[in-house]
ZADO-1210 file (C-alpha; in nm, 4 decimals, padded with zeros to 6 digits):
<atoms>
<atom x="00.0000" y="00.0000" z="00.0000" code="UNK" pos="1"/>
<atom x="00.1170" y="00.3535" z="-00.1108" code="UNK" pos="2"/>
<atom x="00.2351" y="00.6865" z="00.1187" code="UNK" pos="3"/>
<atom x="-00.1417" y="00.7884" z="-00.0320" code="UNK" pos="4"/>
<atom x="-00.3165" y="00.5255" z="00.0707" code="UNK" pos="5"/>
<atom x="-00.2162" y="00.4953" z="00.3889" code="UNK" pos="6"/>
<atom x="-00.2543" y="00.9180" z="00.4725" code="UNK" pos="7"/>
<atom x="-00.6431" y="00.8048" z="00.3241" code="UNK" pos="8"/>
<atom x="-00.6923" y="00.5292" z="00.5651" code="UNK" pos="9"/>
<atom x="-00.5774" y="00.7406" z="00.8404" code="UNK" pos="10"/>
<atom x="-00.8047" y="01.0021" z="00.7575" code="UNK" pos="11"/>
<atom x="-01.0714" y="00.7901" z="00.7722" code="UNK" pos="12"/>
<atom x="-01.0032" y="00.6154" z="01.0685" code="UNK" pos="13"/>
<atom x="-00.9826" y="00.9884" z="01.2234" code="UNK" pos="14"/>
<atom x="-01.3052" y="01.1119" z="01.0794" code="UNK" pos="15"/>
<atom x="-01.4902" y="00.7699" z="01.1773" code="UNK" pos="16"/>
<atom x="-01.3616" y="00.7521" z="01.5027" code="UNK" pos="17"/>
<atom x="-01.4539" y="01.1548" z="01.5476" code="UNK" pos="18"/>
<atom x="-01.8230" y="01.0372" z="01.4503" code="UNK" pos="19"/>
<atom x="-01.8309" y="00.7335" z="01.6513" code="UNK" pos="20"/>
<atom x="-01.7469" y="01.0214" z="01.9658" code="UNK" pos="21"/>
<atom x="-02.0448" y="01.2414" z="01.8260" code="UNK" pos="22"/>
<atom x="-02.2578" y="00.9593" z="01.8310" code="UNK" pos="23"/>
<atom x="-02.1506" y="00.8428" z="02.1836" code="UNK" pos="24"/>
<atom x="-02.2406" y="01.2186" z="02.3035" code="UNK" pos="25"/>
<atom x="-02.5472" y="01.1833" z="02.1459" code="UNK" pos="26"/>
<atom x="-02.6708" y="00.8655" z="02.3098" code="UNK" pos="27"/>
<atom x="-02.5493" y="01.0029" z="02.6652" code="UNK" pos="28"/>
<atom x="-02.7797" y="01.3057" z="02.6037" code="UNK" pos="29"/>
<atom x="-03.0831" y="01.1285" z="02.5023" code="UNK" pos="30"/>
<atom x="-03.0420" y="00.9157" z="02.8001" code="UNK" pos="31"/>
<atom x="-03.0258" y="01.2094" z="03.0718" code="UNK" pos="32"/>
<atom x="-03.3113" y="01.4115" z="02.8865" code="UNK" pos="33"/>
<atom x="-03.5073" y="01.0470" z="02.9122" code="UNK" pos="34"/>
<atom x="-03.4195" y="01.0209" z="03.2882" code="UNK" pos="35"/>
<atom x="-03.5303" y="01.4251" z="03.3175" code="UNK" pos="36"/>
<atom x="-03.8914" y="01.3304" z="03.1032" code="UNK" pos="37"/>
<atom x="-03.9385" y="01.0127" z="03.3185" code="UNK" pos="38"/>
<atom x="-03.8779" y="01.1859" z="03.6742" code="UNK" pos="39"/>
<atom x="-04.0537" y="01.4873" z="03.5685" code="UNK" pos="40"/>
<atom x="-04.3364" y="01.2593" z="03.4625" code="UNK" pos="41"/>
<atom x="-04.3121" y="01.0859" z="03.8074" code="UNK" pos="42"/>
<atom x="-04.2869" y="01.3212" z="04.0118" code="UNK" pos="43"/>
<atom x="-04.6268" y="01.5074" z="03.8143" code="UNK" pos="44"/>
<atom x="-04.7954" y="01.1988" z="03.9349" code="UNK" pos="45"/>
<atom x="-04.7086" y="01.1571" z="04.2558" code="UNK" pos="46"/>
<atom x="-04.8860" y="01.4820" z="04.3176" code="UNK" pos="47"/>
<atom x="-05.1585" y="01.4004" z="04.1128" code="UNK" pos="48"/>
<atom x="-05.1800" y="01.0962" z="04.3436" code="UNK" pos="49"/>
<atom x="-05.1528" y="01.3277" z="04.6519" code="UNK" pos="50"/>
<atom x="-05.4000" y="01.5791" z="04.5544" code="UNK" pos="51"/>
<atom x="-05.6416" y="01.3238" z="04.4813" code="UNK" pos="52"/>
<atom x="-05.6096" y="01.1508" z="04.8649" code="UNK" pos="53"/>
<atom x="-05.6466" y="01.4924" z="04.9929" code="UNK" pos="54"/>
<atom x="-05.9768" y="01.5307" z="04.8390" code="UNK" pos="55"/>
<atom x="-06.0752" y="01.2376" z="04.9179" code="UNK" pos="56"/>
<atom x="-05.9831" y="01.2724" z="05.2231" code="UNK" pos="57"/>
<atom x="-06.1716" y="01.5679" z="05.2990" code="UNK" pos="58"/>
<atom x="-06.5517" y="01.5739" z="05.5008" code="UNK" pos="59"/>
<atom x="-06.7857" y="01.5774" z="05.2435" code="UNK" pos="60"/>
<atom x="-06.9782" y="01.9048" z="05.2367" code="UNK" pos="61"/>
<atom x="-07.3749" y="01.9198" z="05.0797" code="UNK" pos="62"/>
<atom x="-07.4476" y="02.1209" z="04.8497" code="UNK" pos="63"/>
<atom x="-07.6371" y="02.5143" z="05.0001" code="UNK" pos="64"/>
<atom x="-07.9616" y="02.4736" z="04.9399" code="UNK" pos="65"/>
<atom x="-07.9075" y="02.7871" z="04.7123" code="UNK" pos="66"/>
<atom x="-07.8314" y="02.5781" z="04.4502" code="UNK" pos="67"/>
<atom x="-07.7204" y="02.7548" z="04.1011" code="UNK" pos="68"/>
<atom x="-07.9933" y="02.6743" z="03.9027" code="UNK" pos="69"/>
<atom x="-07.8757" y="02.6277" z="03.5579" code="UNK" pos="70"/>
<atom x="-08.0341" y="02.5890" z="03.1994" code="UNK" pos="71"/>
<atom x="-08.2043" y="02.2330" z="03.1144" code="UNK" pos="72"/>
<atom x="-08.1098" y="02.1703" z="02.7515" code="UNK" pos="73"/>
<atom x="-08.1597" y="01.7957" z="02.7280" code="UNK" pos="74"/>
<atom x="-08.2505" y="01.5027" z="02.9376" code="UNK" pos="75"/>
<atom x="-08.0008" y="01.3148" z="03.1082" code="UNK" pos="76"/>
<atom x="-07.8599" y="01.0413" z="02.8596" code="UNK" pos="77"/>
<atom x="-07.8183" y="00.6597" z="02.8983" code="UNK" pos="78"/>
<atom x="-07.4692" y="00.6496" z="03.0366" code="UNK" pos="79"/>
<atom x="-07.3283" y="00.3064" z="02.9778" code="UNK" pos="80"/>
<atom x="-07.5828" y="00.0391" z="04.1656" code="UNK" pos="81"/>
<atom x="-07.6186" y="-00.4037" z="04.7566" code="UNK" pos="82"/>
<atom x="-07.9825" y="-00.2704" z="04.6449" code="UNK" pos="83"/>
<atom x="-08.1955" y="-00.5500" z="04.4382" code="UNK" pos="84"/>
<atom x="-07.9881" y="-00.6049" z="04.1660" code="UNK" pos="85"/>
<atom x="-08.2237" y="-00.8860" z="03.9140" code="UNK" pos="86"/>
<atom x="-08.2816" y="-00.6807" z="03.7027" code="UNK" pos="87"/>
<atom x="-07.9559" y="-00.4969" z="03.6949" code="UNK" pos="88"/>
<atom x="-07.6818" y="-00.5525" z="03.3787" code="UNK" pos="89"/>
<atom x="-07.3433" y="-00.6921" z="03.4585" code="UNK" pos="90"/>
<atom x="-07.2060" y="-00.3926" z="03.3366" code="UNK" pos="91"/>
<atom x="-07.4093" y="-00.1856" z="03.5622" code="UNK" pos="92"/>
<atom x="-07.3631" y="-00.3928" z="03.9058" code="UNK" pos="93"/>
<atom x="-06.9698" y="-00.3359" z="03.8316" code="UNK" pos="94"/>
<atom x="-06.9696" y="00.0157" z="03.7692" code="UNK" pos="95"/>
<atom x="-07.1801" y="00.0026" z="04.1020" code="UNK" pos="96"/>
<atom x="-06.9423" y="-00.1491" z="04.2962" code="UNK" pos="97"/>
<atom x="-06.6774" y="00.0713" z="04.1460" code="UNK" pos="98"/>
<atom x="-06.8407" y="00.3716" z="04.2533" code="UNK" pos="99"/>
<atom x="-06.8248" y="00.2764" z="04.6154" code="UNK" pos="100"/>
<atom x="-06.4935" y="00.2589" z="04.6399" code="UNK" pos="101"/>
<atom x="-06.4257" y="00.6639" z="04.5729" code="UNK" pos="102"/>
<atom x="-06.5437" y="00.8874" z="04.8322" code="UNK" pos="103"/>
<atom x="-06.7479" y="01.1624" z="04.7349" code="UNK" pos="104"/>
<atom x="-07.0216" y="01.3900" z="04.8709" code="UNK" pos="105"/>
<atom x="-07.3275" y="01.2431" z="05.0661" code="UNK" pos="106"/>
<atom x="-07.6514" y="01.2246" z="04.9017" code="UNK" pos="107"/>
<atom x="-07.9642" y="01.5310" z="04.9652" code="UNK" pos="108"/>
<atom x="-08.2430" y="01.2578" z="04.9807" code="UNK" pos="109"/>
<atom x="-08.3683" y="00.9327" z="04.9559" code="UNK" pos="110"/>
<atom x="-08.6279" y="00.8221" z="04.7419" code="UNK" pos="111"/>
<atom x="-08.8786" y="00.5171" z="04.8137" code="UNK" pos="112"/>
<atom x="-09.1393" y="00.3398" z="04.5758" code="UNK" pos="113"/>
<atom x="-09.1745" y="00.0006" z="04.7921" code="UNK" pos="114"/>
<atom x="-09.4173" y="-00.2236" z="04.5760" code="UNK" pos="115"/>
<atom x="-09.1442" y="-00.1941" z="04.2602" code="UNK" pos="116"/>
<atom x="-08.8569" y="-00.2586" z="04.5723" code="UNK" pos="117"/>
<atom x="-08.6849" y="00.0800" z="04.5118" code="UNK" pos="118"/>
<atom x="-08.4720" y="00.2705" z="04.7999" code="UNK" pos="119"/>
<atom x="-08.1749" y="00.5028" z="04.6186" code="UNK" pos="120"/>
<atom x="-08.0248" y="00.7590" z="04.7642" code="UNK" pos="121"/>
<atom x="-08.0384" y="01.1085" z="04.5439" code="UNK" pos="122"/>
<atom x="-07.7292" y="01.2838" z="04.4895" code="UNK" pos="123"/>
<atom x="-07.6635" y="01.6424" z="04.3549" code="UNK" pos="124"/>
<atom x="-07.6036" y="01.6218" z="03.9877" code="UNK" pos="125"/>
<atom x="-07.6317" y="01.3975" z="03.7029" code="UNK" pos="126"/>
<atom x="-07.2914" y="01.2558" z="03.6091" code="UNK" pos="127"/>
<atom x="-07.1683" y="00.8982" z="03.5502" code="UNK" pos="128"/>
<atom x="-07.0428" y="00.9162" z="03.9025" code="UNK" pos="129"/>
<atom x="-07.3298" y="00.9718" z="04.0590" code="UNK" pos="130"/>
<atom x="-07.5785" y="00.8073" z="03.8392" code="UNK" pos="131"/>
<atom x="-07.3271" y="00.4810" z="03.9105" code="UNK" pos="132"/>
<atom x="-07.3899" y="00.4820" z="04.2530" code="UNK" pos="133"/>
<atom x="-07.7292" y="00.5822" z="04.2725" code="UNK" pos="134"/>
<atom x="-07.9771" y="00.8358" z="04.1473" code="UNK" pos="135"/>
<atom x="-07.8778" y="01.2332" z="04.0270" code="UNK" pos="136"/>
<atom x="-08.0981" y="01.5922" z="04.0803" code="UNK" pos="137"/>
<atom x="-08.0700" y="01.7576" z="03.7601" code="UNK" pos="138"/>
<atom x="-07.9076" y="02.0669" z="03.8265" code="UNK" pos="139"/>
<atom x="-08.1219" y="02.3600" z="03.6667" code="UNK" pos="140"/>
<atom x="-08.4556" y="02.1890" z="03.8502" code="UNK" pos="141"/>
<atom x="-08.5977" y="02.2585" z="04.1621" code="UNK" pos="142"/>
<atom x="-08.4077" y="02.2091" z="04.4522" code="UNK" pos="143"/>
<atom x="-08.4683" y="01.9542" z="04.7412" code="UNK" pos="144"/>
<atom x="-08.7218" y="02.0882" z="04.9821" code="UNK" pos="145"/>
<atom x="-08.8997" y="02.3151" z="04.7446" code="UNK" pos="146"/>
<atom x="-09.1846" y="02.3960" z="04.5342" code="UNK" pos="147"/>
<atom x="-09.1807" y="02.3328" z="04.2118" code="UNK" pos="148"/>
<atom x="-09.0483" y="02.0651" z="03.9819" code="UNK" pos="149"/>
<atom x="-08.7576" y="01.8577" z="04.0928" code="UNK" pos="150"/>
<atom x="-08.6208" y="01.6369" z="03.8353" code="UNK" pos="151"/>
<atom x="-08.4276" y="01.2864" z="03.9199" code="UNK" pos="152"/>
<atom x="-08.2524" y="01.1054" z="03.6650" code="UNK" pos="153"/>
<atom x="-08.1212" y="00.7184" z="03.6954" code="UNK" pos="154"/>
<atom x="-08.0130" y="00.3875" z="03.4831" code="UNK" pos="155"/>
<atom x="-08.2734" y="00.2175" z="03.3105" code="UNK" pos="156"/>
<atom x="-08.0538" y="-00.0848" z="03.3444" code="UNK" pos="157"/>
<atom x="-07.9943" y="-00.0011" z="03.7508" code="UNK" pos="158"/>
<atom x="-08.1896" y="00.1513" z="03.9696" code="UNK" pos="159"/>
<atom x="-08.4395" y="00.2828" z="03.7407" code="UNK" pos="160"/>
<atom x="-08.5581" y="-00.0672" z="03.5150" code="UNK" pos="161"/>
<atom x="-08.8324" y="-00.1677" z="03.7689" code="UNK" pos="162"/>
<atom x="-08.9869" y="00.2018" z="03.6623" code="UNK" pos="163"/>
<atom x="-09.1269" y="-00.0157" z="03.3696" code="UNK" pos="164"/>
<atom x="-09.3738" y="-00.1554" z="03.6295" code="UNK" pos="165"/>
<atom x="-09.5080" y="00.1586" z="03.7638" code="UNK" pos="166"/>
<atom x="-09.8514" y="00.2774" z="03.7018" code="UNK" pos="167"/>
<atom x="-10.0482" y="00.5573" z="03.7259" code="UNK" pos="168"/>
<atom x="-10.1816" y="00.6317" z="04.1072" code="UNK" pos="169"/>
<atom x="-09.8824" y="00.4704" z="04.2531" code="UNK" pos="170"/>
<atom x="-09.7360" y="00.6477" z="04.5154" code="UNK" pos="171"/>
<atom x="-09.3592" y="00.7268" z="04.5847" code="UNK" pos="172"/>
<atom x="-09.1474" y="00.9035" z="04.8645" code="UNK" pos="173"/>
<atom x="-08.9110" y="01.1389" z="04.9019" code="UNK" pos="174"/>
<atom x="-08.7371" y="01.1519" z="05.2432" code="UNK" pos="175"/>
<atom x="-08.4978" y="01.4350" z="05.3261" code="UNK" pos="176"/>
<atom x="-08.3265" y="01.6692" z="05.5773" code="UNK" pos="177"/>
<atom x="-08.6275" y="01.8401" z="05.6169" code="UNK" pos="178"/>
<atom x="-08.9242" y="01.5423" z="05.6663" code="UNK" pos="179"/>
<atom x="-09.0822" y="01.3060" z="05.4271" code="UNK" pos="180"/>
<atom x="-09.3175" y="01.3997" z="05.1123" code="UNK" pos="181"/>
<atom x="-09.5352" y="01.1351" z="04.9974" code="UNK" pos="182"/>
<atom x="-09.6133" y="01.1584" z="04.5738" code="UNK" pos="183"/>
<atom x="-09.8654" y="00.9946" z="04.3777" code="UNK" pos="184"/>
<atom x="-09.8063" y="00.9268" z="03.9656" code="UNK" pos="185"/>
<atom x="-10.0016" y="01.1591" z="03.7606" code="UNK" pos="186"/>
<atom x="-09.8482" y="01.1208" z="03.4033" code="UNK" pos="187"/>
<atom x="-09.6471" y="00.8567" z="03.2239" code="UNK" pos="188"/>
<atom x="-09.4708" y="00.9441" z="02.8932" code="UNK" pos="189"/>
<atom x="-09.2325" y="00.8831" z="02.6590" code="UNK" pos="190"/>
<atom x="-09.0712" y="01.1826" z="02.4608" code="UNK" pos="191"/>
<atom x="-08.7584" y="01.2668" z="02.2600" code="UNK" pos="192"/>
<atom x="-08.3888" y="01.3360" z="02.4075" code="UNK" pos="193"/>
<atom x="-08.4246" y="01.7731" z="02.3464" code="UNK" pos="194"/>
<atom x="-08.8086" y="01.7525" z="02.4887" code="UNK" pos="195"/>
<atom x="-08.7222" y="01.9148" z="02.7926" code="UNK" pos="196"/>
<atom x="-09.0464" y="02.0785" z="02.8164" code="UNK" pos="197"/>
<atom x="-09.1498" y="01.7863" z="03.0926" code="UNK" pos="198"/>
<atom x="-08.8591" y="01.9630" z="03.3443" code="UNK" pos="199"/>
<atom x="-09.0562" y="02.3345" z="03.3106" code="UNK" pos="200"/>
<atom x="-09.0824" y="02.4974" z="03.6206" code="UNK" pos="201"/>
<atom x="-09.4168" y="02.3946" z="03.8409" code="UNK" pos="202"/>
<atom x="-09.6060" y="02.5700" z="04.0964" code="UNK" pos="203"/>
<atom x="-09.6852" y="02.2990" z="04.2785" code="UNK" pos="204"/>
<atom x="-09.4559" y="02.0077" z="04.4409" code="UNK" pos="205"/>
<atom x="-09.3710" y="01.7887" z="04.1454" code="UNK" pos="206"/>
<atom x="-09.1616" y="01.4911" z="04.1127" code="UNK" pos="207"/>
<atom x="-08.9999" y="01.3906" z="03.7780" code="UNK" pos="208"/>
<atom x="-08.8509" y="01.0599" z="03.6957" code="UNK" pos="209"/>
<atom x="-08.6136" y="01.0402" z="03.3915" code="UNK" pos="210"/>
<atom x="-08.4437" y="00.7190" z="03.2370" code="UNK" pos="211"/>
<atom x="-08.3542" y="00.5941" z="02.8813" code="UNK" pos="212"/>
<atom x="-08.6213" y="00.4048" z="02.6460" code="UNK" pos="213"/>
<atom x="-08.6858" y="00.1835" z="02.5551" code="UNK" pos="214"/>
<atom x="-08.5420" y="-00.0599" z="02.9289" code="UNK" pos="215"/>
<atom x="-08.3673" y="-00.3222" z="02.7225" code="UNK" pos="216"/>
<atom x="-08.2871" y="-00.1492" z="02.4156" code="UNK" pos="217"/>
<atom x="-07.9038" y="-00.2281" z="02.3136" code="UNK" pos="218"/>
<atom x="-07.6825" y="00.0505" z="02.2991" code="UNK" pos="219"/>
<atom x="-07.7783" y="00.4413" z="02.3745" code="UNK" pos="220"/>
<atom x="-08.1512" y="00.4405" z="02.3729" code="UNK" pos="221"/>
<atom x="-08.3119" y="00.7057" z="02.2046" code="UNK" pos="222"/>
<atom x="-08.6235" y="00.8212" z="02.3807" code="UNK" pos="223"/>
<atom x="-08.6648" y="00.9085" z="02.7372" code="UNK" pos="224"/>
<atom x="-08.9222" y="00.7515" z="02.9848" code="UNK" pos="225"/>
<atom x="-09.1091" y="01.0137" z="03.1976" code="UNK" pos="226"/>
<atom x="-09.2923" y="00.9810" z="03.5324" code="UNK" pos="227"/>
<atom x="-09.4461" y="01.2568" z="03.6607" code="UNK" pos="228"/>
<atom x="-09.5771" y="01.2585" z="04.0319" code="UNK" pos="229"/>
<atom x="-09.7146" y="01.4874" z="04.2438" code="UNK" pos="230"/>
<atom x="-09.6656" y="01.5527" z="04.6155" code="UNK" pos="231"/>
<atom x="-09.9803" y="01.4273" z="04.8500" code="UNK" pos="232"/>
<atom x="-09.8453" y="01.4410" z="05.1591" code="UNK" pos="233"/>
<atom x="-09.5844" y="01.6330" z="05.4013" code="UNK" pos="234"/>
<atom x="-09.4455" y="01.4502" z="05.7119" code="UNK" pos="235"/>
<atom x="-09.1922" y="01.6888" z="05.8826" code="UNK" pos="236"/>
<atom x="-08.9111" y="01.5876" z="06.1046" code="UNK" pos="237"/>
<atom x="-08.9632" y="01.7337" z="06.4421" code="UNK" pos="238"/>
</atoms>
């Protein structure tokens, strides 16, 4: 091998070896912005974490009775409860027993309609976390306690299925902080998702029952099943 040659190969070994260093550099530097991301990332959810047992770990607090009351623009939708459970999906008894395990604020009432065997507890709001553990005021309706119409939405495939039972001139109750109100069905109906005419403000003491329709339909149902019940009798705590 030539004087030119071998000045070549040295120049390459020089250049490759001087690339081989870059690359080395390279790697190192990936791996300490990787250890940054990850403990950054860590250390995010670790408080995450943290702030999450400190809520939890806070008294629940109930809802003022001065309630924001906020615009109804559609019934509550099918969102897909150790009460009776026969009638009750898998899916539904698991998300149940899910929902028990996360604390979260106690409920404003109870309501009772003893010849279909219901007893739920009604909590403050409509969302899959309430609705999973019992039944939810809609927010924007009367409060608890109240005149007017006071709207309760639950699972047609929880709580809410035996509703398919119910009849006109059955009675219901409605226990709360302040006494017991006894309600008797007056209407029965079933009407479209935006109909939210049926949650209108009332002068009188109304109760309004919303779940899905049709009870066994697969998938979202489309229509919404309405009872409407008024209020027949007052028992106050003393």
């Amino acid at each position: 091998m030539g004087p030119v040659s071998l000045a070549r190969n040295k120049n390459l070994k020089r250049k490759l070896g001087w690339l081989e260093f870059g690359l080395y550099l390279g790697g190192v530097a990936l791996i300490v912005v990787f250890i940054q991301v990850r403990a950054g990332s860590e250390r995010l959810r670790q408080e995450g974490l943290q702030a999450f047992e400190e809520i939890a770990a806070q008294p629940a607090q109930q809802e003022s009775a001065k309630d924001p009351q906020e615009a109804v623009t559609e019934l509550p939708a099918d969102r897909g409860q150790q009460p009776n459970q026969e009638l009750w999906t898998e899916k539904r008894i698991h998300e149940y027993e899910e929902s028990l395990k996360v604390a979260g604020d106690p409920p404003v009432a109870v309501l009772s309609i003893e010849h279909l065997d219901i007893t739920v507890p009604v909590f403050n709001g409509t969302d899959d976390y309430n609705l999973n553990r019992g039944v939810g005021r809609i927010k924007g309706t009367a409060w608890i306690d109240v005149d007017g119409n006071l709207g309760i939405a639950g699972h047609r495939d929880g709580f809410f299925r035996p509703l398919k039972d119910i009849e006109i001139g059955d009675n219901m109750s409605l226990q709360t902080a302040g006494g017991t109100v006894t309600y008797q069905v007056s209407s029965i109906e079933i009407v479209e998702p935006d109909d939210v005419s049926v949650l209108h403000p009332t002068q009188e003491r109304t109760l309004t029952l919303v779940t899905c329709y049709p009870f066994y339909y697969v998938g979202h149902a489309p229509k919404r099943y309405i009872v409407k019940a008024t209020a027949e009798h007052f028992l106050v705590k003393t």
